[in-house]
C-alpha positions as CSV (number, residue, x, y, z in Angstrom):
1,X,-37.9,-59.8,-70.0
2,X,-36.0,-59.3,-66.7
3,X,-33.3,-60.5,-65.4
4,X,-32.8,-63.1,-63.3
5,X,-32.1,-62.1,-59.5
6,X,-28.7,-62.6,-58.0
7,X,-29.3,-65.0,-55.0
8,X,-24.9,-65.1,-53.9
9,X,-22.3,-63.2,-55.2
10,X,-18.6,-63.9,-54.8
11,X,-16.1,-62.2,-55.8
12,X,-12.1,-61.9,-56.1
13,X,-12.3,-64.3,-53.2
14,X,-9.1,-65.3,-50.9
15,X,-8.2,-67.1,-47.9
16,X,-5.5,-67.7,-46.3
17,X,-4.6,-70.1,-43.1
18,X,-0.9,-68.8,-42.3
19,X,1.2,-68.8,-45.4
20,X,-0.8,-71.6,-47.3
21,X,-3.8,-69.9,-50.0
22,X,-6.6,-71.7,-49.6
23,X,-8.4,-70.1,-52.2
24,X,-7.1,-67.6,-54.9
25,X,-9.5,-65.0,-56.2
26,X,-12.8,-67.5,-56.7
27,X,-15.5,-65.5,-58.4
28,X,-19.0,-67.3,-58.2
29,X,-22.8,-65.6,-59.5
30,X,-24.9,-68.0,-58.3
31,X,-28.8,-66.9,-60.1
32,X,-31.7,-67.5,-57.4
33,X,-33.3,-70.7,-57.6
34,X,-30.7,-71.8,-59.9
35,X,-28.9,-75.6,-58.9
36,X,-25.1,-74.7,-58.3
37,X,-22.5,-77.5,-58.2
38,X,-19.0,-77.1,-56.9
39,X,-16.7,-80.0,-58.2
40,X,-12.8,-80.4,-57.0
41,X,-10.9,-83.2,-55.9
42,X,-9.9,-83.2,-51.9
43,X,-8.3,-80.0,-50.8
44,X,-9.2,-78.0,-53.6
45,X,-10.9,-75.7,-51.1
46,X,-14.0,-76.1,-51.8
47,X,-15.3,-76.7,-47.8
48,X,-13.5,-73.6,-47.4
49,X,-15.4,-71.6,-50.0
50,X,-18.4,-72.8,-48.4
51,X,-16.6,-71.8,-44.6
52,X,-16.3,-68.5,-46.0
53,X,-19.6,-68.0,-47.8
54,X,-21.4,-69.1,-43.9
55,X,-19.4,-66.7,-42.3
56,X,-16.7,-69.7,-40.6
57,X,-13.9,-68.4,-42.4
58,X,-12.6,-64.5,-42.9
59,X,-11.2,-64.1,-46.2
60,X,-7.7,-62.6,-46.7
61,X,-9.2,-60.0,-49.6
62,X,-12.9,-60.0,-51.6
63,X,-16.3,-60.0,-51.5
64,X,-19.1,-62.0,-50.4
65,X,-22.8,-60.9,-51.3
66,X,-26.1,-62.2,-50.5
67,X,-29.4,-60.7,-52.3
68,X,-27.0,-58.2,-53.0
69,X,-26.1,-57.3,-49.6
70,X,-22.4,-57.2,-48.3
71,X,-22.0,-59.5,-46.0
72,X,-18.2,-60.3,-46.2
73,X,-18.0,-58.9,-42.5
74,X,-20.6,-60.4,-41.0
75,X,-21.2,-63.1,-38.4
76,X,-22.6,-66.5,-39.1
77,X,-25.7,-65.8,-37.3
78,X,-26.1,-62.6,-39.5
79,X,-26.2,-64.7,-42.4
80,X,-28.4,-67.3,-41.6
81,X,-30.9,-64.6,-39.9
82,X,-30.8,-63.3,-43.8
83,X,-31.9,-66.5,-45.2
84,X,-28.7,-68.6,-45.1
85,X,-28.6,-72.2,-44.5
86,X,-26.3,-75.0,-44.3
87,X,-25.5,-78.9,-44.3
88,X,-22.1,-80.5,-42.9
89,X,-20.5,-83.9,-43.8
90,X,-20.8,-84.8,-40.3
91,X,-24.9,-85.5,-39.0
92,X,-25.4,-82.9,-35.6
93,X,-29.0,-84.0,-34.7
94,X,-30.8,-84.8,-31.4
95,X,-30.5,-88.9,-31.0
96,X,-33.3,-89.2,-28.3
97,X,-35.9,-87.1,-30.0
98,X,-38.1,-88.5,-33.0
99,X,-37.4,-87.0,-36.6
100,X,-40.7,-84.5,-36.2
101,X,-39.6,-83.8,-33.1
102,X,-36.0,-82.7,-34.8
103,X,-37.5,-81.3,-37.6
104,X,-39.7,-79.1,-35.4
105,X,-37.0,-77.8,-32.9
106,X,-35.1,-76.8,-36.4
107,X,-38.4,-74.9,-36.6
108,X,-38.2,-73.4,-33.3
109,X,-34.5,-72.1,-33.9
110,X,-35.7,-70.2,-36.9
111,X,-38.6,-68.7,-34.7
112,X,-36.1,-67.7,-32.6
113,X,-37.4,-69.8,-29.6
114,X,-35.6,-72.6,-29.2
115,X,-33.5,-71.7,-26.4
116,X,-36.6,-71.0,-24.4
117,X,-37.6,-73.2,-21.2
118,X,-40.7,-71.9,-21.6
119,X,-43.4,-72.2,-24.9
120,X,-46.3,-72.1,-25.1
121,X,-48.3,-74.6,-26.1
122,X,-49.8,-73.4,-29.3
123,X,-46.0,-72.6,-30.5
124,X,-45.0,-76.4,-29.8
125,X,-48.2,-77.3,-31.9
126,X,-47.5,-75.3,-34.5
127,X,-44.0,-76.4,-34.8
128,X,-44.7,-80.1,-34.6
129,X,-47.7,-79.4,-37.8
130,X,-45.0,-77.5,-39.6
131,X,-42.5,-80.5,-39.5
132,X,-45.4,-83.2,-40.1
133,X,-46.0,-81.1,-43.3
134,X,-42.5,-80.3,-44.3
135,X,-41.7,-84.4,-44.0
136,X,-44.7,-85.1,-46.0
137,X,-43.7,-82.6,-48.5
138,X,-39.8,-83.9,-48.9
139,X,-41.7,-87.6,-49.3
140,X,-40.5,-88.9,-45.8
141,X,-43.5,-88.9,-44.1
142,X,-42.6,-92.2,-42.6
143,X,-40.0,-91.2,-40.8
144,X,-41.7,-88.8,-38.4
145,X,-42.2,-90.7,-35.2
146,X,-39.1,-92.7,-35.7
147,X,-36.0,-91.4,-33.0
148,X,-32.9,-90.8,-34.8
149,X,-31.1,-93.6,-33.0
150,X,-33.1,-95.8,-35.3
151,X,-32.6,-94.4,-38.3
152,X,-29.6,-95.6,-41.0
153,X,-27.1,-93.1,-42.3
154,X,-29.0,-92.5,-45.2
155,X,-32.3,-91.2,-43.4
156,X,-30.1,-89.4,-40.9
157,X,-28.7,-87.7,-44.1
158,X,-32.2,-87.1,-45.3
159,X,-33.0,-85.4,-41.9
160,X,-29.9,-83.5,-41.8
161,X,-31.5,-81.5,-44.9
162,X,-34.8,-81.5,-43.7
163,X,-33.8,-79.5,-40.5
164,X,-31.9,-77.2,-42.7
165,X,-35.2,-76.7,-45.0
166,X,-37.4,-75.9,-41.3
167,X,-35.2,-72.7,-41.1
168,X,-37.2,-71.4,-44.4
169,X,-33.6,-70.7,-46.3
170,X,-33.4,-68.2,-49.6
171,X,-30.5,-70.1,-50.1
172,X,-28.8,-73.6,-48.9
173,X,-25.5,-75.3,-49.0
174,X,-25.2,-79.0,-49.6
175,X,-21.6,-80.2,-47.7
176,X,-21.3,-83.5,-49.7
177,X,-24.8,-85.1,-49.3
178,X,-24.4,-88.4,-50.5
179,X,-21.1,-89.2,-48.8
180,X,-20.9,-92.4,-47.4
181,X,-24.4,-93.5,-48.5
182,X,-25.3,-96.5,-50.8
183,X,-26.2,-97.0,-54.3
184,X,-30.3,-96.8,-52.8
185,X,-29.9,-94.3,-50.4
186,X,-28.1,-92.1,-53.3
187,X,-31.3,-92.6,-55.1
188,X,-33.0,-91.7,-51.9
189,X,-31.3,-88.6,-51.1
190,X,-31.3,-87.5,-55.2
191,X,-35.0,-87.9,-55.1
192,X,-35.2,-85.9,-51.8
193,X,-33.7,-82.8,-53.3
194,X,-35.7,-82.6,-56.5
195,X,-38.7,-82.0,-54.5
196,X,-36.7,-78.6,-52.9
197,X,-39.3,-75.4,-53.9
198,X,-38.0,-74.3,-57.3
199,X,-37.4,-70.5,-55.8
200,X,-35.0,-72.0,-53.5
201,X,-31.5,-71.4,-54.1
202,X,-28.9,-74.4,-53.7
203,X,-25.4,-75.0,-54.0
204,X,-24.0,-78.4,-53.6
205,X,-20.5,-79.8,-52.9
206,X,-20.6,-83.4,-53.6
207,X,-18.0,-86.1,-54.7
208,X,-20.1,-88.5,-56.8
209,X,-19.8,-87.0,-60.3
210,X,-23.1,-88.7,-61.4
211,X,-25.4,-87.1,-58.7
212,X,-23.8,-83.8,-59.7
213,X,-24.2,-83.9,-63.0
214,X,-27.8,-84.9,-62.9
215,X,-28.6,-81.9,-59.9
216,X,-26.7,-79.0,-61.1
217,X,-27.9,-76.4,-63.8
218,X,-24.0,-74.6,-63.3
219,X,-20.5,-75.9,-61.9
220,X,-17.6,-74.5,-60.9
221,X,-14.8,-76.4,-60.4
222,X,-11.8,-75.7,-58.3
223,X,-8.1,-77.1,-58.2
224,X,-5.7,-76.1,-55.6
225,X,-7.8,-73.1,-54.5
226,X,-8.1,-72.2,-57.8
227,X,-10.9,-71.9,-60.3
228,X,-10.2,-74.0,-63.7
229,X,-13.5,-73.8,-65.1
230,X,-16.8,-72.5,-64.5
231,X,-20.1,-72.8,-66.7
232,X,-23.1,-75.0,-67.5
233,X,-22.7,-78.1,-66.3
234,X,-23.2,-80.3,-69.4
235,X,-20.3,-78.1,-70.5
236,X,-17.9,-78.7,-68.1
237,X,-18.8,-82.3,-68.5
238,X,-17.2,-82.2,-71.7
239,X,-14.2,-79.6,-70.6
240,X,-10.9,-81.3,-71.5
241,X,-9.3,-79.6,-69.0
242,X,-11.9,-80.5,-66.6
243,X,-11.4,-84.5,-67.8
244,X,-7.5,-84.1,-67.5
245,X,-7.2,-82.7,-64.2
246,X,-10.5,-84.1,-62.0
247,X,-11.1,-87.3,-63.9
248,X,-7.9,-88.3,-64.8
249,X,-8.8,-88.7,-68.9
């Protein structure tokens, strides 16, 4: 039986802003397709380990590999061109246009076309099918001729991931989905990433301890930049370390 490919590799990774350590030799396999959680408390660098695995940050010392190409050294753009996609805490979407229409400029920028005044008309066609069917897929068909400026936090949220899907990633990073969203639209937003492709690989940052727990398949978890456990999640669930330091027990 083979192996499992390696989707992101990370290793003996620091950063440093000035004379503060951000992060201190983090070492993450993350398996493709596999659902990879990374648990901390605030400031425990874990936005900066995903700054540095999208190419926002440049680490002090280590490695950063995607499908087992180096890619420590290069650009954001680089990364995302080889299958690399990401979500923020913070919605960036276009307000005026409808959610297929968002969806399918997400589309566009992945097709490399998006900054074009000029398309032709089949392209648009086939940008706006793609997004009906990607929306339909993800279960918020609803949505699609609603503008953004309508839509609650929540289905912003929603969007926010479904743009990041219309790139075609290998592999995504989740910034905290379910910050700021209610009980429901937790449910919501849960539901929404179970229906991801199973080849897919994700990693998720994300605050409510429940949600990552039920997601994950593996979690690391970081403290001060540093790593103090790593594993399946159901057994860092029952880490004592783990319980002392991140939920106070």
């Amino acid at each position: 039986m083979s192996a499992t490919p390696v989707a992101l590799t990370v290793q003996k990774l620091t950063v440093r802003f000035g004379g503060i350590v951000a992060l201190s030799d983090v070492d993450l396999t993350v398996a493709k397709g596999s659902r990879y959680g990374i648990l901390g408390p605030n400031g425990s660098g874990k936005t900066t380990l995903f700054n540095s695995i999208s190419g926002l940050n440049t680490p002090a010392s280590g490695t950063i590999a995607l499908h087992g190409t180096d890619v420590t050294n290069r650009p954001a753009r680089a990364r995302a061109k080889m299958g690399l996609a990401r979500t923020f805490q913070i919605t960036s979407l276009f307000p005026s246009l409808t959610v297929r229409g968002n969806v399918a400029m997400a589309t566009r920028m992945a097709d490399g076309v998006a900054g074009s005044w000029w398309k032709p008309a089949d392209l648009q066609i086939s940008a706006n099918d793609d997004a009906g069917a990607m929306l339909e897929q993800l279960r918020i068909g609803h949505l699609a001729n609603r503008t953004v400026r309508s839509l609650g936090y929540g289905e912003q949220r929603q969007l926010e991931i479904a743009m990041a899907l219309a790139t075609r990633p290998s592999v995504l990073l989740l910034d905290e989905p379910t910050a700021g969203l209610s009980n429901a639209e937790t449910v919501a937003l849960t539901e929404l990433v179970r229906t991801f492709p199973k080849e897919l690989t994700v990693l998720i940052i994300e605050h409510d301890l429940g949600v990552i727990f039920e997601l994950t398949d593996q979690l690391t978890v970081l403290q001060n930049g540093v790593m103090i456990a790593s594993g399946p999640s159901a057994q860092i669930r029952e880490d004592p370390i783990v319980k002392e330091v991140y939920l106070g027990r």
